[in-house]
VOGU-3710 file (C-alpha; in Angstrom, 3 decimals, decimal comma):
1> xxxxxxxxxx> 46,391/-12,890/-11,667  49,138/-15,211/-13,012  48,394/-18,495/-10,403  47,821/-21,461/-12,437  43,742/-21,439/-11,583  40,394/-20,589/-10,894  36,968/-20,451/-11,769  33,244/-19,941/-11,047  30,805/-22,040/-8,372  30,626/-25,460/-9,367
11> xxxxxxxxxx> 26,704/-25,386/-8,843  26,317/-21,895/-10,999  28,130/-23,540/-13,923  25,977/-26,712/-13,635  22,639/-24,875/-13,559  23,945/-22,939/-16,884  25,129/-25,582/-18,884  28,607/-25,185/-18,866  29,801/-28,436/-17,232  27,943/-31,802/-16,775
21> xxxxxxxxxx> 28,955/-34,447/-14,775  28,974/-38,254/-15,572  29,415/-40,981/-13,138  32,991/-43,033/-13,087  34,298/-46,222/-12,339  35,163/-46,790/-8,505  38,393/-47,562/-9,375  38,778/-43,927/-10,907  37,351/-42,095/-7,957  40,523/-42,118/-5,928
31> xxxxxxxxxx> 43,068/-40,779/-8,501  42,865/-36,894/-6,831  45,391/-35,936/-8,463  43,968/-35,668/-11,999  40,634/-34,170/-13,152  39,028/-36,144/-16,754  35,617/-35,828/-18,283  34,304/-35,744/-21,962  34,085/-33,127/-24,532  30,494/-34,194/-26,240
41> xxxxxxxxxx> 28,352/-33,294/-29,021  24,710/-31,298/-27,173  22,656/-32,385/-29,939  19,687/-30,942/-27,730  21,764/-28,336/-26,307  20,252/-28,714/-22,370  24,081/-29,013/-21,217  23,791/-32,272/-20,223  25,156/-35,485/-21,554  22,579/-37,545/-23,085
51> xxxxxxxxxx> 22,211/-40,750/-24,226  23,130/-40,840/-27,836  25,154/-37,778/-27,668  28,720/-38,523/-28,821  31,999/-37,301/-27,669  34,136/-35,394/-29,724  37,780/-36,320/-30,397  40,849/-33,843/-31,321  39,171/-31,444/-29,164  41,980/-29,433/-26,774
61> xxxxxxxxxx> 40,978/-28,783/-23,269  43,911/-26,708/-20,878  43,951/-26,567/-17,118  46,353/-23,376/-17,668  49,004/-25,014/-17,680  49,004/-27,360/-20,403  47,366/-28,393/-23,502  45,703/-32,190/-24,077  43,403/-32,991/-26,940  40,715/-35,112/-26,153
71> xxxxxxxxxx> 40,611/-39,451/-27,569  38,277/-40,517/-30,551  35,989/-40,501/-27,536  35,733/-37,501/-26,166  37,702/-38,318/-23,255  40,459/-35,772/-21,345  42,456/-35,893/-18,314  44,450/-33,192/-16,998  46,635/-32,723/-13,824  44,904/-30,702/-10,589
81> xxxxxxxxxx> 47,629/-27,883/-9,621  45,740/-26,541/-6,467  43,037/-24,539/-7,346  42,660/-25,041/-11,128  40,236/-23,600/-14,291  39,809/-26,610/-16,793  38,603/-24,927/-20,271  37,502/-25,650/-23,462  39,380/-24,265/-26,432  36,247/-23,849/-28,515
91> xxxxxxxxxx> 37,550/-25,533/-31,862  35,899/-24,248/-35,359  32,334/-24,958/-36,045  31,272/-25,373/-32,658  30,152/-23,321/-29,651  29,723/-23,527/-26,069  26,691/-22,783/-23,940  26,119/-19,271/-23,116  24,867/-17,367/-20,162  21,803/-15,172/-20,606
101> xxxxxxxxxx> 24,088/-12,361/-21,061  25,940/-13,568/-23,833  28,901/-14,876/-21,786  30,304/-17,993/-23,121  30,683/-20,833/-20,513  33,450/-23,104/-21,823  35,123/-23,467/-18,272  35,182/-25,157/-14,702  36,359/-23,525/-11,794  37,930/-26,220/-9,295
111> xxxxxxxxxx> 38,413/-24,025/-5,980  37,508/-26,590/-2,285  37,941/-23,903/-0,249  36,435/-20,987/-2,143  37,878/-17,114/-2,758  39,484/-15,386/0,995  37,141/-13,323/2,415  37,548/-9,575/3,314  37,625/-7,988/-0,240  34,970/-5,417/-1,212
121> xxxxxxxxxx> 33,452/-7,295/-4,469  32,546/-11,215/-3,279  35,041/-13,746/-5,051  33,684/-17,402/-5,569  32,243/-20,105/-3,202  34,145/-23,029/-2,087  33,167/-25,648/-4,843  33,942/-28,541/-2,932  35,863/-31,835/-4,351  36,685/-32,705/-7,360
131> xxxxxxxxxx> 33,722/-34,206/-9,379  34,248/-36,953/-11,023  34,090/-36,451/-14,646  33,962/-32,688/-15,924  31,812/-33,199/-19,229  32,422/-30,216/-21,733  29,041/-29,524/-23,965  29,403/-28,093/-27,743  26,628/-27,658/-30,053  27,705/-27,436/-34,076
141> xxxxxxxxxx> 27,591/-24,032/-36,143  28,318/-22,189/-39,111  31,450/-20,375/-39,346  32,730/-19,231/-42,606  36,061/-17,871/-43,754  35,247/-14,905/-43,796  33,692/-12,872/-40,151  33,474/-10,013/-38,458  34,175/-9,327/-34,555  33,795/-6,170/-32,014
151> xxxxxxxxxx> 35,675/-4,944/-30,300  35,578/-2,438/-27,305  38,266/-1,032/-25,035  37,444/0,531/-21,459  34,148/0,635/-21,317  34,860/1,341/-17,526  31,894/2,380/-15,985  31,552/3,732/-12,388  29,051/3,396/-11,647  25,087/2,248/-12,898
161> xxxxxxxxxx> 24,482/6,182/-14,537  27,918/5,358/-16,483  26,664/2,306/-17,442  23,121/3,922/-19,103  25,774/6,275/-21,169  27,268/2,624/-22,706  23,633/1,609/-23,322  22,354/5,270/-24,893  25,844/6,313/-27,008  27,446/2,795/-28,369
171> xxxxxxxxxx> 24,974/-0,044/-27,631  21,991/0,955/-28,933  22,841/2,240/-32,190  24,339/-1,209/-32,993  21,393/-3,322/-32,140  20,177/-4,933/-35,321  22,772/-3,558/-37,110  25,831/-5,152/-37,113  27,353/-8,402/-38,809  29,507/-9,276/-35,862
181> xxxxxxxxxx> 29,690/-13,160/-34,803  30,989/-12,206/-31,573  32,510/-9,517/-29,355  35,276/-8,964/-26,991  35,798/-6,264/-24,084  39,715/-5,678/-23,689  39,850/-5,104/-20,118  38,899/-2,222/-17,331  35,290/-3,933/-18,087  34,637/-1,654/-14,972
191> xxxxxxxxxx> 36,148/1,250/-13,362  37,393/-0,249/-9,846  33,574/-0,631/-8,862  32,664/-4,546/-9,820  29,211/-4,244/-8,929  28,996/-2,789/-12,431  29,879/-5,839/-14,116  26,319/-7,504/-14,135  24,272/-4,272/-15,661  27,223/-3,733/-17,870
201> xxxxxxxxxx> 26,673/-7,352/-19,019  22,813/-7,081/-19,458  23,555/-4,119/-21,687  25,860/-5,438/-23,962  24,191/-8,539/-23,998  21,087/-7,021/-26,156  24,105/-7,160/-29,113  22,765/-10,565/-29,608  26,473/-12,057/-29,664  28,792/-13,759/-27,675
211> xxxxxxxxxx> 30,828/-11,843/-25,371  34,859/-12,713/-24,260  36,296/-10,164/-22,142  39,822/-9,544/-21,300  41,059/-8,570/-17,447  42,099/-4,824/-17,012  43,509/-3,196/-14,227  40,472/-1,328/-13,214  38,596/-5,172/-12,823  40,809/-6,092/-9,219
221> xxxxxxxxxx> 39,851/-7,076/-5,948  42,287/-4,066/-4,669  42,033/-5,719/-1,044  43,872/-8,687/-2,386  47,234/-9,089/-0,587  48,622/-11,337/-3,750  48,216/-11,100/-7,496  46,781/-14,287/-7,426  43,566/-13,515/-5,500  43,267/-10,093/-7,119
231> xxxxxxxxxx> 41,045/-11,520/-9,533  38,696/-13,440/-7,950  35,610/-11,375/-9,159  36,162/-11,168/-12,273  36,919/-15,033/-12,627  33,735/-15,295/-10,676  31,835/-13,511/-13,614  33,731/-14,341/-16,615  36,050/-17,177/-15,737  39,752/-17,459/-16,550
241> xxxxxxxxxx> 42,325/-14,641/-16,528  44,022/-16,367/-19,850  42,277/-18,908/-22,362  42,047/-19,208/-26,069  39,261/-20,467/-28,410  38,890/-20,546/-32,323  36,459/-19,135/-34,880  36,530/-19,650/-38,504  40,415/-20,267/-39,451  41,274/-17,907/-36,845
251> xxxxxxxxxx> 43,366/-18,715/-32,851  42,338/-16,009/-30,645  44,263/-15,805/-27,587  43,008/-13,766/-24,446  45,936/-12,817/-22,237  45,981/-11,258/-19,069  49,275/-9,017/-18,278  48,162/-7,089/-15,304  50,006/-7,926/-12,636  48,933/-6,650/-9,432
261> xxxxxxxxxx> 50,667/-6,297/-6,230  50,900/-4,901/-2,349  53,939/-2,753/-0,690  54,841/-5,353/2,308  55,770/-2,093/4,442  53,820/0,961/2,998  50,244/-2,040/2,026  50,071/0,556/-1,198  49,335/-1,677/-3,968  50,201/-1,415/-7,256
271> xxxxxxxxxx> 50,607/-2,773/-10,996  52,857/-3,234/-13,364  52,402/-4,558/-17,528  53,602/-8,110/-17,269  52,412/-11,332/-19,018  54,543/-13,908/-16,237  56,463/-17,204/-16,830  53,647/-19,573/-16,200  51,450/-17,810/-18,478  54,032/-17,579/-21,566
281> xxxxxxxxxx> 54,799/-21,535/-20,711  50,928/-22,306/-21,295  51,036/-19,994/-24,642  53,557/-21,967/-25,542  51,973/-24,973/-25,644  48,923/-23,694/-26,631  50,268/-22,229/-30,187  52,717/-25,724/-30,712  49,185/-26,953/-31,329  48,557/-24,211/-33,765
291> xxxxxxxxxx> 49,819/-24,758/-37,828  52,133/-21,605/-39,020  49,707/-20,206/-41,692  46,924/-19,467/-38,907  46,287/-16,318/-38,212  46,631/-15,887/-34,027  44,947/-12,844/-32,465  46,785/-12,297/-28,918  44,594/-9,820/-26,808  45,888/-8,328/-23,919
301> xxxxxxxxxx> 44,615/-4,869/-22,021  48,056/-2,934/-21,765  49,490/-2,423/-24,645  52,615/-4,245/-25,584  55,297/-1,503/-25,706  53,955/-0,939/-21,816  54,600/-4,608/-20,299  57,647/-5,700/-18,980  58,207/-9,059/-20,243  57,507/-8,321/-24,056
311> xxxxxxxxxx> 60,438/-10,170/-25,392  59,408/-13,460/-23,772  56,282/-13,127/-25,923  58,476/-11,539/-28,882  60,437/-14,869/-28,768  56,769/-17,052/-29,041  55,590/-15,510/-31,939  58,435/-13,913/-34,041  58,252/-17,861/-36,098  54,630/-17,425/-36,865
321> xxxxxxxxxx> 54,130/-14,482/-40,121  50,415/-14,061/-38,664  50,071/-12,775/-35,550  48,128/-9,507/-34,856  47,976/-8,176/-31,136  45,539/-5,615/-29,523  44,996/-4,128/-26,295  43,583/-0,916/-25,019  44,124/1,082/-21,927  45,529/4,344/-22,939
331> xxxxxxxxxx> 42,950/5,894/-23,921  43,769/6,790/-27,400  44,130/4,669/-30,386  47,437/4,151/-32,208  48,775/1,740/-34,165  52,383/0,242/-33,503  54,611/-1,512/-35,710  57,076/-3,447/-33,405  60,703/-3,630/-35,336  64,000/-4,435/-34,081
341> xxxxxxxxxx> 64,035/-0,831/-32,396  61,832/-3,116/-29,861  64,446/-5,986/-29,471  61,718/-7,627/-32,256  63,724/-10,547/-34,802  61,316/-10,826/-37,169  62,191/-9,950/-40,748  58,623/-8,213/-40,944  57,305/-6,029/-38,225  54,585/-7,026/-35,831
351> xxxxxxxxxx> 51,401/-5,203/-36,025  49,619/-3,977/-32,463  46,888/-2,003/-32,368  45,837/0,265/-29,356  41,924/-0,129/-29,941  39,540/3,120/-29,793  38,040/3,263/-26,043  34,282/3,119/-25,158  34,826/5,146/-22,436  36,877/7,623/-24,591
361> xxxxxxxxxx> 38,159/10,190/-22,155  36,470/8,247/-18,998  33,429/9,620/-19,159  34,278/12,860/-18,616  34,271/16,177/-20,323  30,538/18,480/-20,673  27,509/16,513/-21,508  26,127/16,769/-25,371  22,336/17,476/-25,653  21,712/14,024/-24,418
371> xxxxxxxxxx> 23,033/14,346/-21,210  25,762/12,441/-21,858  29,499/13,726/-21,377  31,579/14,007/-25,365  34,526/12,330/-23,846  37,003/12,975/-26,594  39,921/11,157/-26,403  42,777/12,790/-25,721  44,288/12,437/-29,040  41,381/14,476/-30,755
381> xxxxxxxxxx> 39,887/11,196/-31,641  35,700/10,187/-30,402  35,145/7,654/-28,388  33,786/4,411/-29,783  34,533/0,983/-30,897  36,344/-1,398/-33,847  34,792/-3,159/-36,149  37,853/-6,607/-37,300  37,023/-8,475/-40,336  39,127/-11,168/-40,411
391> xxxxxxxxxx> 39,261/-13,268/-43,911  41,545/-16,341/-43,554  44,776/-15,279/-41,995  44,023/-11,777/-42,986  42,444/-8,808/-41,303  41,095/-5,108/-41,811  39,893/-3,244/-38,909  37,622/-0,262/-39,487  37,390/2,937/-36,453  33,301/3,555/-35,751
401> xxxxxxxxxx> 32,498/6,594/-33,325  30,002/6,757/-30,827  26,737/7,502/-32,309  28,159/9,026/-35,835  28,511/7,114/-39,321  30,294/4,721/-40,721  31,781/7,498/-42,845  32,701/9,653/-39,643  36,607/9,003/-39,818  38,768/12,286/-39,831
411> xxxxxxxxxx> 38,737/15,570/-38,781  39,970/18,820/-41,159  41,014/21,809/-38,884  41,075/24,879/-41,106  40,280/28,588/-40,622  37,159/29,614/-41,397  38,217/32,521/-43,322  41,866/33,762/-45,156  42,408/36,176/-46,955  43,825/35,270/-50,481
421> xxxxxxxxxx> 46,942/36,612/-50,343  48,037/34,929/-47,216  46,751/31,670/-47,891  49,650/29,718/-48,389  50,992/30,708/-44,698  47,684/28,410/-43,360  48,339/24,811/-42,374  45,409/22,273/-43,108  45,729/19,697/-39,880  43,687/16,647/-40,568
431> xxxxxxxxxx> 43,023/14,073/-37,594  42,288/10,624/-39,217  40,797/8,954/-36,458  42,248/5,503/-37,341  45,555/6,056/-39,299  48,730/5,044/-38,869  52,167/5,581/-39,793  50,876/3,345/-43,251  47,739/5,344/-44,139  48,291/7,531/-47,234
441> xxxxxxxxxx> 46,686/11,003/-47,100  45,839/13,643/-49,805  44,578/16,966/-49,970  42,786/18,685/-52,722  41,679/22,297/-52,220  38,742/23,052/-54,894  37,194/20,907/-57,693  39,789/21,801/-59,911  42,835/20,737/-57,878  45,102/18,204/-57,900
451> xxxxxxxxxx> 45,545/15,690/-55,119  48,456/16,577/-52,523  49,902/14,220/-49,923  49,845/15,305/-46,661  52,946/14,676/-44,339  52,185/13,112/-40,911  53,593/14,937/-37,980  53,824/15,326/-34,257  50,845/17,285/-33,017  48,050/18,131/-30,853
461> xxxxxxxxxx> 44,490/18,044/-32,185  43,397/21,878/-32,259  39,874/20,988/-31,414  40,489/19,152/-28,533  42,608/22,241/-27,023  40,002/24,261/-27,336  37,402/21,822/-25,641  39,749/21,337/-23,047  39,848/25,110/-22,049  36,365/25,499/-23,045
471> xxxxxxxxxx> 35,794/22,758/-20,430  37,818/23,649/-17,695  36,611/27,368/-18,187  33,126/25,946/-17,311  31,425/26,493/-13,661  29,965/22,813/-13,919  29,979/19,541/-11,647  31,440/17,331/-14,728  34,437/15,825/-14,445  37,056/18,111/-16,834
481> xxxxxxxxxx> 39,150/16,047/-19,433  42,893/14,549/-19,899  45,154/17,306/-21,176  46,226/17,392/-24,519  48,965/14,547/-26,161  50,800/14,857/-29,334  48,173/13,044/-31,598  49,688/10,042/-33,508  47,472/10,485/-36,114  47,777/13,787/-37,769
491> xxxxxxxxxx> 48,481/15,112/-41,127  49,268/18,515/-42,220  49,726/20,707/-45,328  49,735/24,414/-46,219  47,218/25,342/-48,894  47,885/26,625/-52,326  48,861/30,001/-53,442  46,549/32,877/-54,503  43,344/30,467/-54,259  40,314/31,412/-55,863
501> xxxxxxxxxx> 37,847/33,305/-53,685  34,514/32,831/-52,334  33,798/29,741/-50,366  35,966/26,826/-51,632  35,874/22,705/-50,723  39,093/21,439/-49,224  38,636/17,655/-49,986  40,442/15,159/-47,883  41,062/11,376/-48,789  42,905/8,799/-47,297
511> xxxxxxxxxx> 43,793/5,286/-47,514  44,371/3,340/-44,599  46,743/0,042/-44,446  43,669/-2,129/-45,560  43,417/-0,360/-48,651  39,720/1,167/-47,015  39,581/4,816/-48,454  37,310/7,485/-47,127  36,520/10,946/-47,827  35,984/14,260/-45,737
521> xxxxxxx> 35,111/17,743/-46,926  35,419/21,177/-44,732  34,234/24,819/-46,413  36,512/27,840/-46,057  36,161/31,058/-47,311  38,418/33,181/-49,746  38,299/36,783/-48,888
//
């Protein structure tokens, strides 16, 4: 996936708006070497360039390789490196078209000879020779300092029934009712079967937003003999691997650090985390362009801690003090603060966050009354989706679970009865969906009690144990779930002495890194 280019049909991106083209001198025509057009001003938004419609200067435009901003014209020019993406880097108070499903269209896919043939998901048609001028539409909008963004991790659908189970537990219940300017998918957008990518996209699309999405492993052309050409579909879909674009004050970067490959003797292919030189030599270039007090947003689809070449990208950003990363593909969320016990140089350590999955547990696990499987996590956590408000070059991010409230965010695992006198031998667990190593958490058994921190420790959710063997105990066709991990988000503490009896509240609050506090109460009974 790391080859410096590649994009979508020439004629596709013409009949959406993405690309215009404008005639050029004669003299122009001949120089193959190098691709130019305009960035313009779509006062009418039709995606073409009109008379009257300006170009826009300052604006950067990459061919993946490097970085140019555009004359007080409008004007760019960029080398051709074989087959080549030209993008957009969608500056502040502007947008590109969009397709009918919400996918933004800020590229141009330069590929003569089209995708190889013989994979199982069809790759892009040849496009044919350079045009000559590659015109770059952007209509003007609002964006304030303060936003909001979504955020999903593995959606990864099998097939179309998986994809109804996005629709029914995390799509519709946000429809006209969210604050989001825009969302972003970070990677396994499908679960090896590509065909799912267009329903998947309808679907999401009825959000009403923009959608970027982020290459995961699970998105390949597995017949693909070279990294390279393992992502032909999804570049045919969504365009290129790597890109960046601004909103409000804040650089988002989409990275793409799967990098696939085949056994020359055994043809077993496989993958490994890796971002690749050419890749961090574009980034590179792409933040020089970037002042130091902007907050950049790299997102990747395996984590960080899990790709090979981490302190290539350590060395990019460990000058900048805003930088927050996010990826997805374990399947359970966690929080990671990257020190020097990472080979990190930073004075202050680098957040990464391992977002919540939509897929949770893959779809699997026994259906609820809907029909449609609980998929836990394997960390005890629901499935479901962030919610980032970013606020200048600062950020909060907020866990939502599928289909539950905003005030859904921990879990207290008590007995349901003790008797009095043993009491204090009983451990309170508490799974705080998304804390970290930073969230402070407090017990308080009764409504006379005083508030008690909890201590954070190493263990498995209780719950999820017991849905696990319930599950597996089952005589059903559903798919059974993970096994258990060591949560990374559990506290745990013992409760008091000699309690009163009866049925008493054990309160829990906690305060995540943001300073966001919520509350969760479970009965148990005094005997």
């Amino acid at each position: 996936m790391h080859r410096l280019g590649k994009l979508a049909s020439f004629a596709s991106l013409l009949a959406i708006g993405a690309i215009t083209l404008r005639p050029q001198p004669a003299e122009t025509r001949q120089e193959t070497q190098f691709a130019g057009g305009v960035v313009f001003n779509d006062l009418n938004r039709n995606g073409r360039r009109d008379p009257g419609e300006p170009g826009l200067g300052g604006v950067r435009v990459s061919n993946q390789v490097d970085v140019v901003r555009t004359d007080r014209r409008g004007n760019w020019r960029l080398p051709v490196v074989g087959d080549t993406i030209f993008f957009v880097v969608k500056p502040r108070g502007w947008m590109t078209p969009v397709t009918d499903d919400q996918l933004p269209r800020f590229f141009y896919i330069h590929k003569p000879g089209g995708s190889p043939t013989g994979t199982k998901f069809p790759g892009l048609e040849p496009t044919g020779p350079l045009p000559p001028s590659i015109d770059f539409p952007l209509h003007a909008q609002e964006e304030p300092r303060k936003f909001q963004a979504l955020f999903f991790g593995d959606p990864q659908p099998r097939d179309k029934r998986e994809v109804e189970y996005i629709a029914h537990d995390i799509v519709e219940p946000l429809v006209g009712r969210h604050s989001a300017r825009f969302g972003v998918t970070l990677g396994d957008i499908a679960f090896d079967n590509l065909s799912t990518f267009e329903p998947l996209n309808q679907t999401i699309a009825l959000l009403g937003i923009p959608w970027y999405n982020v290459i995961g492993n699970h998105d390949l052309n597995f017949e693909a003999k070279e990294d390279r050409y393992s992502d032909e579909t999804f570049e045919r879909v969504y365009g290129p691997n790597f890109y960046s674009f601004d909103h409000g004050p804040v650089h988002f970067v989409v990275l793409d650090n799967v990098e696939w490959s085949r056994h020359a003797e055994t043809n077993l292919g496989r993958y490994v985390g890796k971002f690749g030189s050419a890749q961090l030599a574009w980034l590179k270039k792409d933040l020089e362009l970037i002042p130091k007090d902007q907050l950049v947003v790299l997102m990747m689809h395996i984590p960080i801690p899990n790709t090979e070449d981490r302190q290539e990208l350590y060395r990019l950003i460990e000058p900048r003090p805003y930088v927050l990363s996010v990826a997805a593909h374990t399947h359970y969320q966690q929080h990671h603060f990257i020190d020097a016990k990472d080979g990190w140089n930073a004075p202050k350590p680098h957040h990464h966050v391992v977002n919540v999955t939509t897929s949770g547990s893959w779809w699997q696990g026994a259906p609820d009354e809907t029909g449609i499987p609980h998929t836990t996590m394997r960390d005890g956590a629901p499935n479901g989706y962030a919610i980032f408000t970013f606020d200048g070059n600062q950020y909060s991010i907020e866990f939502r679970a599928a289909r539950r409230p905003a005030s859904y965010q921990m879990e207290i695992h008590a007995p349901e009865t003790v008797e009095r006198i043993q009491a204090q031998d009983v451990e309170v667990l508490v799974n705080v969906f998304g804390g970290s190593e930073r969230s402070k958490v407090e017990m308080r058994f009764g409504e006379r009690g005083q508030w008690m921190p909890m201590a954070k420790v190493e263990r498995r959710d209780p719950k999820y144990e017991a849905v696990f063997e319930r599950d597996k105990a089952l005589a059903s066709p559903f798919r059974p779930l993970p096994g258990p991990i060591n949560s990374p988000h559990i506290w745990a503490l013992r409760l008091p002495a000699m309690p009163l009896r009866g049925v008493q509240p054990i309160h829990v609050r906690t305060t995540d890194m943001f300073g966001q506090t919520y509350l969760a109460t479970r009965a148990i009974e005094i005997e």
